[in-house]
KEMARLUM-46218 format. One record per residue: x, y, z of N, C-alpha, C in turn. Coordinates in steps of 0.1 Angstrom, whole numbers, plus 5000, padded with zeros to 4 digits. Layout:
<sites>
XYZXYZXYZ
...
</sites>
This chain:
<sites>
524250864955524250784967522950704968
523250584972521850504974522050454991
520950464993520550355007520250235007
520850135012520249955014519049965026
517949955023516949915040517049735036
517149675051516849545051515749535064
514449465062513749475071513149295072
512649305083512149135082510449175093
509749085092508949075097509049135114
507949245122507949245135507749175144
506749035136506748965146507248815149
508448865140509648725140511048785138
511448895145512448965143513648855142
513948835130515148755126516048795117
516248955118517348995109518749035113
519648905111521248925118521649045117
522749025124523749155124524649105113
525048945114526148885104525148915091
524048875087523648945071523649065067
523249125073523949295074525149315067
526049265081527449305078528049275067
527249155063528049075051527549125039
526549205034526049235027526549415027
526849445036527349605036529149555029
529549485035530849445030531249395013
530149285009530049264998530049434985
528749494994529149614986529449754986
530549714995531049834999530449975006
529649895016528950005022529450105034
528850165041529150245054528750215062
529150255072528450155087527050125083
526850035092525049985093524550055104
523250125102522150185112521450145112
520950105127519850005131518550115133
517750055124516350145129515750095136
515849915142514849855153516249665148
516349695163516549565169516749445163
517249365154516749265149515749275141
515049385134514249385126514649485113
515049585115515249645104516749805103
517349765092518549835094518849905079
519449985078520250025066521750095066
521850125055523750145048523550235036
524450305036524850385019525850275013
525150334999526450254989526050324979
527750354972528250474962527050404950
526750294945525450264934525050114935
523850154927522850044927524049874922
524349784930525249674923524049584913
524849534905524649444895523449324898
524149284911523149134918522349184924
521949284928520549344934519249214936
518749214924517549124922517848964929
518948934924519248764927519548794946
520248864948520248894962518848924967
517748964966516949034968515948874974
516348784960515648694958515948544973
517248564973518248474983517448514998
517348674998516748735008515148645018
514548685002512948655003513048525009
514048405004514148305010514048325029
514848415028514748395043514248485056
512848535044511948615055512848755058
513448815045513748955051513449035032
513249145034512749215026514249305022
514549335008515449395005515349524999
515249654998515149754989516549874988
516349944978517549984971517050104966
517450254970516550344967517950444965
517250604959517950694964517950754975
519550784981519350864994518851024995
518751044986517751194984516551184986
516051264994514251304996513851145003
514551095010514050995021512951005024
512851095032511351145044510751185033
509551095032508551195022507251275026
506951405018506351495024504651445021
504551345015502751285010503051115007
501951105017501450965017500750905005
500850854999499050814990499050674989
497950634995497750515001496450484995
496350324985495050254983494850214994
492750144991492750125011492649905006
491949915003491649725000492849654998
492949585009494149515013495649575015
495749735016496949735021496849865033
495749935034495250005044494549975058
493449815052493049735059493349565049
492649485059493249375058492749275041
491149365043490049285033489749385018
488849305009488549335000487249394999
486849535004485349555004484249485002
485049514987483349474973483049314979
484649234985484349134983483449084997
483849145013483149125020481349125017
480949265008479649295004479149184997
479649134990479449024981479148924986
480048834999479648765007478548785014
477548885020476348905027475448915018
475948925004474548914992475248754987
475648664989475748524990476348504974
477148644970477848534956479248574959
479648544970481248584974482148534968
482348394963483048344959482648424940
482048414935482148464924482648594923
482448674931482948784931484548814935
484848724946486348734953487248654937
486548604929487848554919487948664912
486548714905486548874898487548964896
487648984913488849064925490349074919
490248924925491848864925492048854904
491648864904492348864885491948994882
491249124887491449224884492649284891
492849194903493849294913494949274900
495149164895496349124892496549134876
496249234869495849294857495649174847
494549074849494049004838492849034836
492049134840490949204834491149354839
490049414832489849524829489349604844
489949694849488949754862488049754863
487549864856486249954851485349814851
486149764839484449664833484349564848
485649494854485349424872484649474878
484749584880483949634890482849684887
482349764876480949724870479949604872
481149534867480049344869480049334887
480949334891481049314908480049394911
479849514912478849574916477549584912
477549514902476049454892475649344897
476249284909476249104915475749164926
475649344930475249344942474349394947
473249414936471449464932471049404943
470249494949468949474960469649434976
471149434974471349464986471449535000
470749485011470449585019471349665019
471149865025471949945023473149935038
472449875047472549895061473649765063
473649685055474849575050476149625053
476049775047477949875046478449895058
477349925068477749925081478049835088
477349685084477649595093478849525091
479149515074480149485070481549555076
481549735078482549775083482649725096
480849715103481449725117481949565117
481649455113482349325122482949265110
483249315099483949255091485849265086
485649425087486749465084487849525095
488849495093490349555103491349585090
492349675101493149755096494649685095
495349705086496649645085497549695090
498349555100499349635113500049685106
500349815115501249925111500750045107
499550025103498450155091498850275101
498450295111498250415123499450465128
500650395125502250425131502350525115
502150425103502350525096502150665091
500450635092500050775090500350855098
500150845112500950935124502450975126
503050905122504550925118504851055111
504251005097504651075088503951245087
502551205095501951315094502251425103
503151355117503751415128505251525124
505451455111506751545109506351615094
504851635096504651755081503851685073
504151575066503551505056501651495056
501951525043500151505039499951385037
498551305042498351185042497151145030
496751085018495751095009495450945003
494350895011493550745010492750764994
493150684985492650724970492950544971
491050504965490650394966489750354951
489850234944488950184937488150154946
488150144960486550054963485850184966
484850194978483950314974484050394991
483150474985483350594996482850605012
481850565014481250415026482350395031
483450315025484350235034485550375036
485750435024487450515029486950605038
486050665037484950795048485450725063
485150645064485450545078487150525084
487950445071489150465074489750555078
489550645067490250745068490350825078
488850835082488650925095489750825109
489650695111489950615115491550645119
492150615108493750645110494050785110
493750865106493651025103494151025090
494051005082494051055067493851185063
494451265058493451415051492851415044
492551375034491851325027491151185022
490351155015490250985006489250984995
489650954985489050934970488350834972
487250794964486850634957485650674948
485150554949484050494940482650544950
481350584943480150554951479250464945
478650424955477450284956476250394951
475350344943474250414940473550384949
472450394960471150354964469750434961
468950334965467750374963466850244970
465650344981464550294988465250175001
466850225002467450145012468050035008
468249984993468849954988470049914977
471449884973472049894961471549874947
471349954940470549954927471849874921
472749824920473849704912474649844902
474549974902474950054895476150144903
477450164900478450254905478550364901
478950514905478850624899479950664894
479550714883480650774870481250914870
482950944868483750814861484050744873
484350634870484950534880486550564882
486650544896488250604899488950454898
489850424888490750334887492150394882
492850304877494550364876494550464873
494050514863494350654857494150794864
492850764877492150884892493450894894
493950734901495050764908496150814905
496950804896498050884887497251074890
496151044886495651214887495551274901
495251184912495251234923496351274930
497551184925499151204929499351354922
499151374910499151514903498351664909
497351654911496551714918497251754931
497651674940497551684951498751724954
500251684945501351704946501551874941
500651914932500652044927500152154936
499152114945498652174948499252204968
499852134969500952114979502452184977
502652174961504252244957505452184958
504952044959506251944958505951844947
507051754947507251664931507451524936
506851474925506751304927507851224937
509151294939510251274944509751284958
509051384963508551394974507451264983
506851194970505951074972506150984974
505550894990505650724988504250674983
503750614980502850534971502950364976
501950344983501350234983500450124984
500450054973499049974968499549814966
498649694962499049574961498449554946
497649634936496749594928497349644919
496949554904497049614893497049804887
495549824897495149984896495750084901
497249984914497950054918499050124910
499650044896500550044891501250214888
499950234884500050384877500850494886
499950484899500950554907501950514916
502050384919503150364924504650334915
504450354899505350374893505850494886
504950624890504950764889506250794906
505450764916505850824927507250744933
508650894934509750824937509650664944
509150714957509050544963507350484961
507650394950506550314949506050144958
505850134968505850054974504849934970
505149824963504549684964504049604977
502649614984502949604998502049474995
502849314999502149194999501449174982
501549224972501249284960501449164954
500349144941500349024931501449034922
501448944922502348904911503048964902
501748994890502249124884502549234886
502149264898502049444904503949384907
504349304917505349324921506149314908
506449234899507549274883507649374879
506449504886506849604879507249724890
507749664899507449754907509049764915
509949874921510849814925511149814939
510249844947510049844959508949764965
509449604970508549514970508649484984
507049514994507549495009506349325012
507349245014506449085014506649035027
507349065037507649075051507249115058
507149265058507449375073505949385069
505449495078504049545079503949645071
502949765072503149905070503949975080
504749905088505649975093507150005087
507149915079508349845070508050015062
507350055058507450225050508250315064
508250335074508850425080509950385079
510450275078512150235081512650255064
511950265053512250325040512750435043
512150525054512150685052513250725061
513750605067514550585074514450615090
512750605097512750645109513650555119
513650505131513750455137512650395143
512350295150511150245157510550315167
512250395176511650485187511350615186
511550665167510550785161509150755156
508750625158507250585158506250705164
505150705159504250785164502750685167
502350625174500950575172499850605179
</sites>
Protein backbone atom coordinates (compact mmCIF):
# COMPACT_ATOMS: atom_id res chain seq x y z
CA UNK A 1 0.00 0.00 0.00
CA UNK A 2 1.29 3.44 -0.80
CA UNK A 3 0.03 6.95 0.17
CA UNK A 4 -0.38 10.09 -2.41
CA UNK A 5 0.46 13.48 -0.13
CA UNK A 6 -0.35 16.53 -2.40
CA UNK A 7 0.64 19.73 -0.67
CA UNK A 8 1.00 23.40 -2.17
CA UNK A 9 2.39 26.28 -0.59
CA UNK A 10 0.83 27.81 3.02
CA UNK A 11 0.89 30.88 1.86
CA UNK A 12 -1.02 30.56 -1.35
CA UNK A 13 -3.21 27.76 -0.48
CA UNK A 14 -4.30 26.67 -3.97
CA UNK A 15 -4.74 23.09 -3.83
CA UNK A 16 -8.33 21.99 -5.48
CA UNK A 17 -10.55 19.55 -4.33
CA UNK A 18 -11.23 18.89 -8.34
CA UNK A 19 -7.13 17.95 -8.56
CA UNK A 20 -7.37 15.72 -5.83
CA UNK A 21 -10.30 14.03 -6.92
CA UNK A 22 -9.15 13.66 -10.30
CA UNK A 23 -5.95 12.34 -9.52
CA UNK A 24 -7.37 9.82 -6.75
CA UNK A 25 -9.70 8.69 -9.62
CA UNK A 26 -7.11 8.45 -12.27
CA UNK A 27 -5.51 5.96 -9.92
CA UNK A 28 -7.66 4.32 -8.32
CA UNK A 29 -7.44 5.65 -4.93
CA UNK A 30 -9.58 5.87 -1.57
CA UNK A 31 -11.23 8.64 -0.31
CA UNK A 32 -9.08 11.80 0.01
CA UNK A 33 -8.08 13.19 3.59
CA UNK A 34 -7.63 16.57 4.09
CA UNK A 35 -4.71 17.42 6.36
CA UNK A 36 -5.30 21.43 5.96
CA UNK A 37 -7.79 23.18 3.90
CA UNK A 38 -6.76 23.90 0.50
CA UNK A 39 -3.28 23.14 1.21
CA UNK A 40 -2.57 19.78 1.71
CA UNK A 41 -4.36 16.24 1.37
CA UNK A 42 -3.64 12.55 0.76
CA UNK A 43 -5.08 8.93 -0.58
CA UNK A 44 -4.00 5.16 -0.59
CA UNK A 45 -3.32 3.47 -3.75
CA UNK A 46 -2.81 -0.36 -4.14
CA UNK A 47 1.02 0.77 -6.14
CA UNK A 48 3.31 3.19 -7.14
CA UNK A 49 1.57 4.12 -11.14
CA UNK A 50 3.72 4.29 -14.11
CA UNK A 51 3.25 8.31 -14.76
CA UNK A 52 4.26 9.21 -11.27
CA UNK A 53 7.29 11.58 -12.47
CA UNK A 54 5.46 13.19 -15.65
CA UNK A 55 2.51 13.86 -13.18
CA UNK A 56 4.71 15.06 -10.59
CA UNK A 57 6.10 17.35 -13.22
CA UNK A 58 2.39 18.81 -14.65
CA UNK A 59 2.08 19.35 -10.76
CA UNK A 60 5.24 21.52 -10.22
CA UNK A 61 3.76 23.52 -12.92
CA UNK A 62 1.20 24.54 -10.83
CA UNK A 63 2.65 25.24 -7.43
CA UNK A 64 1.71 21.85 -5.74
CA UNK A 65 4.21 19.32 -4.60
CA UNK A 66 3.59 15.68 -5.33
CA UNK A 67 5.09 12.54 -3.26
CA UNK A 68 4.47 8.78 -3.33
CA UNK A 69 5.68 6.78 -0.38
CA UNK A 70 5.00 3.70 1.56
CA UNK A 71 2.05 3.58 3.94
CA UNK A 72 4.08 1.72 6.50
CA UNK A 73 5.98 3.59 9.36
CA UNK A 74 4.40 7.01 8.29
CA UNK A 75 5.01 8.82 11.66
CA UNK A 76 8.65 8.74 12.02
CA UNK A 77 10.25 8.08 15.29
CA UNK A 78 13.79 10.49 14.38
CA UNK A 79 14.21 13.59 12.77
CA UNK A 80 17.73 14.29 11.12
CA UNK A 81 17.84 17.51 9.86
CA UNK A 82 20.92 19.56 8.00
CA UNK A 83 20.84 23.18 9.29
CA UNK A 84 22.14 25.68 6.15
CA UNK A 85 19.36 26.50 4.17
CA UNK A 86 16.79 24.09 5.22
CA UNK A 87 16.71 24.47 9.15
CA UNK A 88 17.37 28.20 8.68
CA UNK A 89 17.09 30.35 5.75
CA UNK A 90 21.08 31.19 5.05
CA UNK A 91 24.39 29.78 4.33
CA UNK A 92 26.57 30.31 7.39
CA UNK A 93 30.13 30.12 6.02
CA UNK A 94 28.51 32.30 3.48
CA UNK A 95 27.04 35.12 5.80
CA UNK A 96 30.82 34.93 7.64
CA UNK A 97 32.35 35.49 4.44
CA UNK A 98 30.42 38.48 3.73
CA UNK A 99 31.64 40.48 7.06
CA UNK A 100 35.34 39.33 6.00
CA UNK A 101 34.35 41.09 2.45
CA UNK A 102 34.94 37.96 0.02
CA UNK A 103 31.17 36.89 0.02
CA UNK A 104 30.76 36.65 -3.32
CA UNK A 105 33.70 34.37 -3.75
CA UNK A 106 32.83 32.37 -1.29
CA UNK A 107 28.82 32.11 -1.91
CA UNK A 108 29.77 30.50 -5.56
CA UNK A 109 32.29 28.00 -3.69
CA UNK A 110 28.85 27.12 -1.74
CA UNK A 111 26.47 26.77 -4.41
CA UNK A 112 28.68 24.25 -6.64
CA UNK A 113 29.61 22.44 -3.56
CA UNK A 114 25.91 22.32 -2.48
CA UNK A 115 25.27 20.93 -5.86
CA UNK A 116 28.03 18.14 -6.04
CA UNK A 117 30.49 19.88 -8.61
CA UNK A 118 33.23 20.00 -6.08
CA UNK A 119 34.54 18.21 -3.43
CA UNK A 120 33.17 19.09 0.34
CA UNK A 121 36.00 18.60 2.35
CA UNK A 122 38.43 20.41 -0.08
CA UNK A 123 35.17 23.63 -0.29
CA UNK A 124 35.14 24.03 2.78
CA UNK A 125 38.71 23.92 3.63
CA UNK A 126 39.24 26.74 0.99
CA UNK A 127 35.97 28.65 2.34
CA UNK A 128 37.28 28.60 5.65
CA UNK A 129 40.92 29.49 4.56
CA UNK A 130 39.08 32.81 2.95
CA UNK A 131 38.25 33.44 6.53
CA UNK A 132 41.79 34.02 8.45
CA UNK A 133 41.97 36.85 10.90
CA UNK A 134 38.39 37.20 11.19
CA UNK A 135 37.01 38.66 14.15
CA UNK A 136 35.77 35.93 16.59
CA UNK A 137 32.80 38.05 17.88
CA UNK A 138 31.66 38.31 13.99
CA UNK A 139 29.69 34.52 14.91
CA UNK A 140 27.62 36.19 17.13
CA UNK A 141 26.77 39.13 15.22
CA UNK A 142 26.29 37.14 12.24
CA UNK A 143 23.73 34.82 14.23
CA UNK A 144 22.41 37.65 15.98
CA UNK A 145 21.14 40.00 12.78
CA UNK A 146 21.89 37.86 10.16
CA UNK A 147 20.35 34.68 10.26
CA UNK A 148 16.41 33.20 10.55
CA UNK A 149 14.79 30.12 10.67
CA UNK A 150 12.84 28.34 7.87
CA UNK A 151 8.99 28.59 8.23
CA UNK A 152 7.79 25.69 9.64
CA UNK A 153 11.30 24.52 11.40
CA UNK A 154 9.47 24.83 15.11
CA UNK A 155 5.99 23.09 14.06
CA UNK A 156 8.18 20.43 12.99
CA UNK A 157 10.46 19.73 15.55
CA UNK A 158 7.66 20.18 18.15
CA UNK A 159 5.29 17.93 16.39
CA UNK A 160 7.24 15.27 15.94
CA UNK A 161 8.98 15.50 19.13
CA UNK A 162 5.49 15.87 20.98
CA UNK A 163 4.53 12.36 19.87
CA UNK A 164 8.06 10.57 20.85
CA UNK A 165 10.35 11.24 18.07
CA UNK A 166 14.05 12.14 18.49
CA UNK A 167 15.10 15.29 16.93
CA UNK A 168 19.14 15.31 15.54
CA UNK A 169 20.59 18.77 13.73
CA UNK A 170 23.87 17.09 11.90
CA UNK A 171 25.47 20.03 9.87
CA UNK A 172 28.50 20.58 7.50
CA UNK A 173 28.60 24.17 8.72
CA UNK A 174 29.96 24.48 12.28
CA UNK A 175 29.22 24.28 15.75
CA UNK A 176 28.77 28.14 16.75
CA UNK A 177 25.79 28.22 14.56
CA UNK A 178 23.87 24.47 15.24
CA UNK A 179 24.63 25.09 19.36
CA UNK A 180 22.21 28.07 18.78
CA UNK A 181 19.71 26.49 16.52
CA UNK A 182 19.36 23.77 17.94
CA UNK A 183 18.90 24.93 21.35
CA UNK A 184 16.46 27.45 19.47
CA UNK A 185 13.92 24.99 17.98
CA UNK A 186 14.60 22.21 20.57
CA UNK A 187 16.70 19.72 18.84
CA UNK A 188 18.32 16.86 20.98
CA UNK A 189 21.09 16.91 19.72
CA UNK A 190 23.47 18.75 16.71
CA UNK A 191 26.68 17.60 14.88
CA UNK A 192 29.02 19.98 12.79
CA UNK A 193 32.18 21.34 11.93
CA UNK A 194 34.52 23.60 14.41
CA UNK A 195 36.10 27.01 13.63
CA UNK A 196 39.62 26.98 15.04
CA UNK A 197 40.43 30.38 17.01
CA UNK A 198 43.05 31.95 18.37
CA UNK A 199 43.85 35.57 20.33
CA UNK A 200 39.99 36.29 19.27
CA UNK A 201 40.38 35.44 16.05
CA UNK A 202 39.72 32.68 12.95
CA UNK A 203 43.03 31.11 12.24
CA UNK A 204 41.38 30.11 8.35
CA UNK A 205 41.85 26.40 9.78
CA UNK A 206 38.64 23.77 10.44
CA UNK A 207 38.87 20.92 12.87
CA UNK A 208 39.50 17.39 11.77
CA UNK A 209 37.73 15.02 10.47
CA UNK A 210 35.46 17.20 8.75
CA UNK A 211 31.78 16.12 9.06
CA UNK A 212 30.47 15.85 5.33
CA UNK A 213 28.26 13.04 3.63
CA UNK A 214 29.82 10.20 4.90
CA UNK A 215 29.39 11.88 9.34
CA UNK A 216 26.06 12.10 8.09
CA UNK A 217 25.19 8.53 6.83
CA UNK A 218 27.23 7.70 10.24
CA UNK A 219 25.17 9.83 12.42
CA UNK A 220 21.75 8.30 10.98
CA UNK A 221 23.62 4.90 12.05
CA UNK A 222 24.71 5.77 15.40
CA UNK A 223 21.82 7.29 16.37
CA UNK A 224 19.23 4.92 14.89
CA UNK A 225 21.18 2.07 16.79
CA UNK A 226 21.43 3.48 19.60
CA UNK A 227 17.59 4.37 19.85
CA UNK A 228 16.62 0.60 18.49
CA UNK A 229 14.90 1.59 15.42
CA UNK A 230 15.76 1.28 11.50
CA UNK A 231 16.18 3.63 8.71
CA UNK A 232 12.48 2.90 8.02
CA UNK A 233 11.81 4.77 11.12
CA UNK A 234 13.79 7.98 9.55
CA UNK A 235 12.85 11.30 7.81
CA UNK A 236 15.92 13.02 6.60
CA UNK A 237 16.17 16.35 5.44
CA UNK A 238 18.69 18.43 3.54
CA UNK A 239 19.00 20.55 0.09
CA UNK A 240 22.91 19.72 -0.55
CA UNK A 241 24.91 17.48 -2.26
CA UNK A 242 26.37 16.36 1.48
CA UNK A 243 22.88 15.63 2.04
CA UNK A 244 22.57 12.83 -0.45
CA UNK A 245 24.09 10.15 1.67
CA UNK A 246 21.49 10.26 4.15
CA UNK A 247 18.64 11.31 2.74
CA UNK A 248 19.00 8.32 0.39
CA UNK A 249 19.74 5.85 3.33
CA UNK A 250 16.70 7.09 5.42
CA UNK A 251 13.04 5.63 4.32
CA UNK A 252 11.72 9.26 3.85
CA UNK A 253 14.42 11.24 2.31
CA UNK A 254 13.24 14.68 1.81
CA UNK A 255 14.71 17.12 -0.97
CA UNK A 256 13.65 20.47 0.71
CA UNK A 257 13.98 23.52 -2.11
CA UNK A 258 17.25 21.22 -2.97
CA UNK A 259 19.67 21.66 -6.16
CA UNK A 260 19.44 20.30 -8.84
CA UNK A 261 21.34 17.39 -8.54
CA UNK A 262 20.39 16.61 -4.92
CA UNK A 263 16.69 16.55 -6.27
CA UNK A 264 17.46 13.63 -9.43
CA UNK A 265 18.41 11.66 -6.82
CA UNK A 266 16.21 11.94 -4.48
CA UNK A 267 12.49 10.79 -4.42
CA UNK A 268 10.91 12.92 -2.13
CA UNK A 269 11.20 16.45 -3.55
CA UNK A 270 9.39 19.39 -1.32
CA UNK A 271 9.69 22.86 -3.78
CA UNK A 272 6.43 24.33 -2.49
CA UNK A 273 5.28 23.83 1.10
CA UNK A 274 7.56 24.82 4.01
CA UNK A 275 9.01 22.53 6.65
CA UNK A 276 5.62 22.06 7.41
CA UNK A 277 5.00 20.13 4.19
CA UNK A 278 7.18 17.02 6.43
CA UNK A 279 4.32 16.77 8.95
CA UNK A 280 1.60 16.33 6.23
CA UNK A 281 4.18 13.39 4.83
CA UNK A 282 3.67 11.82 8.25
CA UNK A 283 0.37 12.38 7.65
CA UNK A 284 -0.48 15.01 10.63
CA UNK A 285 -3.11 17.23 10.21
CA UNK A 286 -2.58 21.01 10.59
CA UNK A 287 -4.79 20.95 13.77
CA UNK A 288 -2.10 18.11 15.19
CA UNK A 289 0.53 21.05 14.75
CA UNK A 290 2.47 21.65 17.80
CA UNK A 291 4.36 25.16 17.86
Amino acid sequence: MQVVTLITTPHKRKLEAALVDSLRNAWGGADANWLAIDEAANFAITKVPDNQWDVWAALQAEGVDLVIQPYSNLRKKMLLADMDSTMIQQECIDELADEAGVGARVADITARAMNGELDFEEALIERVGLLKDLPESMIAQVIAQRITYMPGGRELVSTMKAHGAYAALVSGGFTAFTAKVSAELGFDENRANTLHIADGKLTGEVGRPILGKAAKVQALEEITTCLGITDADVLAVGDGANDLGMLTRARTGVALHAKPAVQAQCNVRINHGDLTALLYLQGYARNEFVS
